[in-house]
N, C-alpha and C positions, 0 to 999 in steps of 0.2 A: 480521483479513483479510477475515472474512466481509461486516462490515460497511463496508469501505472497497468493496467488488465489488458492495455492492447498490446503495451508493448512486451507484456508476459507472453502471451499467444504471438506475436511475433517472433519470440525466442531471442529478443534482444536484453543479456543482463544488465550491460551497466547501465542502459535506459533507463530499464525498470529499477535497481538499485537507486539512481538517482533520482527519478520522480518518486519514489517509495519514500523516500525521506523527505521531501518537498511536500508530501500530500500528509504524512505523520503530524507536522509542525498545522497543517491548514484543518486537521481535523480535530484536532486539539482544541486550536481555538474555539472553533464551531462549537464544540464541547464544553466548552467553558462558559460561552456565549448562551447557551442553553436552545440553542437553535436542534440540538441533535441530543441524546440522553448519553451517556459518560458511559453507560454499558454498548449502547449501540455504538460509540467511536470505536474501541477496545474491540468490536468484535468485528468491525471493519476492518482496523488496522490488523488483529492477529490474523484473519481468515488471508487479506494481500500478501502479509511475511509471510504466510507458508507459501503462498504460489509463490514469491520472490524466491525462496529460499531452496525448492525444488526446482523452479528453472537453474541456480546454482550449481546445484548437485547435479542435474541432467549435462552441465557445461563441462565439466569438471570429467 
């Protein structure tokens, strides 16, 4: 997650696109694995899409 936020604040997209989906797959597990709660994944992962998805729209 860390590195999916730096590379947001870098203003690098396809960075962050591409560890965005790298860290989706690693948090899931986590989530399943009971190490993190299935709400708490979910609101990690949506809160990153939206920075991802605004550095997009900021590119564009």
């Amino acid at each position: 997650m860390k590195n999916v936020e730096k590379a947001v604040v870098a203003g690098d997209k396809t960075k962050a696109t591409e560890l965005f989906a790298k860290m989706q797959a690693v948090v899931d597990t986590v989530a399943d694995k009971g190490i993190f709660h299935k709400n708490k994944a979910a609101r990690d992962k949506s809160r990153l899409s939206t920075k991802v998805k605004a550095l997009a729209a900021q590119a564009a």
